[in-house]
C-alpha positions as CSV (number, residue, x, y, z in Angstrom):
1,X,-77.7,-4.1,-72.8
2,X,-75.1,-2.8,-75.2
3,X,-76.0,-0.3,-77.9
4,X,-73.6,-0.1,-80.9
5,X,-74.7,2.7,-83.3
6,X,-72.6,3.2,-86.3
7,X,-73.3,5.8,-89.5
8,X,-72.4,5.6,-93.0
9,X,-72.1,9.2,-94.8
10,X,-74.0,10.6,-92.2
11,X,-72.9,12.5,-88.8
12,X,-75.3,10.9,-85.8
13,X,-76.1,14.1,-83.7
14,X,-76.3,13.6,-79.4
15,X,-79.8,14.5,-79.3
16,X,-80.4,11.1,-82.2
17,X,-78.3,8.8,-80.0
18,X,-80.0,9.7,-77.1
19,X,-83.5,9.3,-79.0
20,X,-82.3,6.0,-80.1
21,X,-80.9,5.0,-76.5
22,X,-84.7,6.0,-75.4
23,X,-86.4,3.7,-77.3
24,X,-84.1,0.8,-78.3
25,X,-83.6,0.4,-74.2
26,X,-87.7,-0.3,-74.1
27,X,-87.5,-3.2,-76.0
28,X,-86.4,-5.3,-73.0
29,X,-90.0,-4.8,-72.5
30,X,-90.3,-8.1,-74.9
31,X,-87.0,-9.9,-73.8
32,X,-85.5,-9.5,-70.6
33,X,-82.1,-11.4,-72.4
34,X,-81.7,-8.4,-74.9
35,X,-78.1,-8.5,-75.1
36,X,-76.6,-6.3,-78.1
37,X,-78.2,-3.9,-80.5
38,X,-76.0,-2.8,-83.9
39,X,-77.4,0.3,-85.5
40,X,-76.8,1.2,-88.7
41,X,-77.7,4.4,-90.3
42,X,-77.3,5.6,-93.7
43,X,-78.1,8.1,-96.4
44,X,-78.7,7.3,-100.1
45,X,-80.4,10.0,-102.1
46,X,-82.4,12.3,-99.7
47,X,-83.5,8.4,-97.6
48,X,-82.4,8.0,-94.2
49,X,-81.8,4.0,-93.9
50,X,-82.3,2.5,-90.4
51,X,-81.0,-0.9,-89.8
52,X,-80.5,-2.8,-87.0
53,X,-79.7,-6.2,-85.8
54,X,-80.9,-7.5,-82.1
55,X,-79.2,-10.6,-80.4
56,X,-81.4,-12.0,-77.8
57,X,-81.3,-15.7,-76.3
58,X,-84.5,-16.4,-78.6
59,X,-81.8,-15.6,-81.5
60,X,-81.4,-12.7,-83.2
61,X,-83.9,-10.3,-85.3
62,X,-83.1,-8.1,-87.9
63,X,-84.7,-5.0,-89.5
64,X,-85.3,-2.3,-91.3
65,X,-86.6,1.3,-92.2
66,X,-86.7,4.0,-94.4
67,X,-87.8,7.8,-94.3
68,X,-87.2,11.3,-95.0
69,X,-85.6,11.8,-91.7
70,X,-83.6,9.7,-89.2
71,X,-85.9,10.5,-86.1
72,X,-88.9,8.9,-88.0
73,X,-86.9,6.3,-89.7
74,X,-85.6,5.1,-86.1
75,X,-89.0,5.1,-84.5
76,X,-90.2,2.6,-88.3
77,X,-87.5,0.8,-87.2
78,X,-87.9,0.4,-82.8
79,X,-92.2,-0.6,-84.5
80,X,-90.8,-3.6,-86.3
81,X,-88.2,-4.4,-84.1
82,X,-90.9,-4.6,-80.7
83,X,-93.6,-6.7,-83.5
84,X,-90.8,-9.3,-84.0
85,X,-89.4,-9.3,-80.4
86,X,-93.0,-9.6,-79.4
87,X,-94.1,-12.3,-81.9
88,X,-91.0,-14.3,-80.7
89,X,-91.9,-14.2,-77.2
90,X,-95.3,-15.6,-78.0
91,X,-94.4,-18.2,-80.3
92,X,-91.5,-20.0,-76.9
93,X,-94.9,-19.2,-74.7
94,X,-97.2,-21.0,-77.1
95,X,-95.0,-24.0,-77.4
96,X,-94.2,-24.7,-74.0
97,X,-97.9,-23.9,-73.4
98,X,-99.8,-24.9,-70.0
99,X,-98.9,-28.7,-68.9
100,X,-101.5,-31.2,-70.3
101,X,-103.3,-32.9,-66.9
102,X,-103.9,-36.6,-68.1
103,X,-108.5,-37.1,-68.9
104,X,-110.2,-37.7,-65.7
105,X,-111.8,-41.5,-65.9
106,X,-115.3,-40.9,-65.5
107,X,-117.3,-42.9,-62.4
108,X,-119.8,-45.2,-63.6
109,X,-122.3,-45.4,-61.1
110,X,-124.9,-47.8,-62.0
111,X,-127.7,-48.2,-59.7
């Protein structure tokens, strides 16, 4: 899996990246076929923006979050991230679903 983080106006400390490397590596947890994850962060008057885009082979997700600091504003953003992943998941399960046996013909036995 390939992390991309990038900043706008904003210096990305090592002990961030390696928060962000910590929790944006769980959410193979919700598919296996993660593939690329592009960070954004950003600051626009005293907001830390977190954005991200996730390719997968169910498509790709995209979100968002905001808060005062880029620690919470990256966990926001791994929450929604692991709710869309997961939703995802269950929506391929539900439609393949189990495999339909064909009715069992019922035995008349008249006596």
């Amino acid at each position: 899996m390939q992390i991309i983080i990038s900043a706008r106006h904003v210096e990305v400390a090592d002990s961030l990246r390696q928060h962000m490397d910590e929790r944006f590596n769980r959410l193979t947890r919700f598919d296996d076929d993660v593939s690329r994850i592009e960070v954004t962060l950003s600051e626009e008057k005293k907001r830390c923006l977190a954005e991200a885009n996730v390719s997968s082979r169910l498509g790709m997700v995209h979100a968002g979050a905001e808060a005062a600091d880029f620690r919470t504003a990256v966990d926001r953003l791994y929450e929604k991230l692991s709710r869309q992943l997961k939703s995802r998941r269950e929506k391929v399960l539900d439609r393949k679903g189990a495999p339909e046996l064909p009715p069992v013909a019922a035995e008349n036995t008249e006596s």
